[in-house]
ZADRENTOR-407961 format. One record per residue (C-alpha): residue in three letters; x, y, z. Coordinates in steps of 0.001 Angstrom, whole numbers, padded with zeros to 6 digits, always signed. Layout:
<lumkes>
ALAXYZ...
</lumkes>
This chain:
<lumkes>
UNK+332074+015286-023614UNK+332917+017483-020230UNK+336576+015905-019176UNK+337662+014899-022805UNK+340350+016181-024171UNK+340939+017771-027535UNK+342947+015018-029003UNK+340424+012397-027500UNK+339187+009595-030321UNK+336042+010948-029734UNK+335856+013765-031196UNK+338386+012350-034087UNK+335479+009684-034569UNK+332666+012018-034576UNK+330519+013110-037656UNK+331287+016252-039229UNK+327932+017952-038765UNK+327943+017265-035472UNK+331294+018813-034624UNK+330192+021860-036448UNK+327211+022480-034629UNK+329225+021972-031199UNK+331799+024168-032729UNK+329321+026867-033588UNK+327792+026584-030521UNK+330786+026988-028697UNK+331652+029934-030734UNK+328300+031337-029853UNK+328283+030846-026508UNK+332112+032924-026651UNK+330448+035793-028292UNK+327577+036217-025704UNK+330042+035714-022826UNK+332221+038841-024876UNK+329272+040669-025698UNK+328325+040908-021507UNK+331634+042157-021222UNK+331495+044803-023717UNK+327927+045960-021885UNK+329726+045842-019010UNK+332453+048224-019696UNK+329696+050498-021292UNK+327866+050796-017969UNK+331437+051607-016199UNK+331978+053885-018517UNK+329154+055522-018941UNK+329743+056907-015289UNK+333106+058164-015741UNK+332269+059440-019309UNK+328621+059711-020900UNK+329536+061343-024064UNK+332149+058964-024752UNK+329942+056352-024711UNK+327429+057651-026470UNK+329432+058748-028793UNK+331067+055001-029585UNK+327733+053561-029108UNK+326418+055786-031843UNK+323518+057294-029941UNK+322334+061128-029914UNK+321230+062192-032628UNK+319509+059387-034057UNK+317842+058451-030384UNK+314277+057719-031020UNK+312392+059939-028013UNK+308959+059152-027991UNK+306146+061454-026761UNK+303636+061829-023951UNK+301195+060584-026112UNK+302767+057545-027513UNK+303941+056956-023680UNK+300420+057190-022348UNK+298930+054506-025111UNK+301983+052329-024228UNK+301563+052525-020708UNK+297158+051934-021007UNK+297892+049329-022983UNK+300642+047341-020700UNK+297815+048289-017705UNK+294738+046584-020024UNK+296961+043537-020411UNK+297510+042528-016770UNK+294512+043549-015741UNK+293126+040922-018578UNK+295561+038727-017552UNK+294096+038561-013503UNK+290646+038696-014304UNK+291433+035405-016499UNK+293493+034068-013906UNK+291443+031638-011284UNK+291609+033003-008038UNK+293129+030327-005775UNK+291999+030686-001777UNK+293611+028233+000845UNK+291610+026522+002537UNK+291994+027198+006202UNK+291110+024602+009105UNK+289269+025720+012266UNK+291232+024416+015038UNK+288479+023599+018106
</lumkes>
C-alpha cells in the first residue's frame, strides 16, 4: 500500500469495508498527530501565559485538589504494590566463574 498512488487500481478494486477502516484509521492517526500539537502549544504557552491557558483549557475552578490524606493512601498503596510486585519477582543472581 506504501508507494501507491491514490488513483492506483488498487484501491479502486478494494472492498468497501476495508477502505473505510484504512480511511478511519488514517483519520485517526491525523487527529492524534493534531492533538500532540495542540499539547504542544499548551506547554509553550503555558510559560509565556498561565492564565491564558488555563483559562482556554477550562481549568481553575473546577480543578479537583486532593488532600494529604487521600495523597498519603495513594502513595501507601503505589509503595504496597511494588513492593508485592519484587517479593513475587524471582531473584535472578549471575553466576560468576572463579578464574584460577
Amino acid at each position: 500500500m506504501f508507494g501507491k498512488m491514490p488513483d492506483d487500481p488498487f484501491f479502486e478494486n478494494m472492498d468497501p469495508v476495508q477502505r473505510a477502516w484504512m480511511f478511519f484509521s488514517w483519520a485517526e492517526d491525523y487527529g492524534d498527530d493534531f492533538k500532540l500539537l495542540e499539547n504542544q502549544g499548551y506547554l509553550i504557552g503555558s510559560f509565556i501565559n498561565p492564565e491564558a491557558v488555563k483559562k482556554i483549557l477550562g481549568t481553575g475552578a473546577e480543578k479537583h485538589m486532593s488532600t494529604d490524606e487521600e495523597f498519603e493512601k495513594t502513595s501507601q498503596a503505589v509503595f504496597d504494590n511494588l513492593k508485592k510486585e519484587e517479593q513475587q519477582k524471582p531473584s535472578r543472581r549471575k553466576k560468576h566463574r572463579k578464574i584460577q
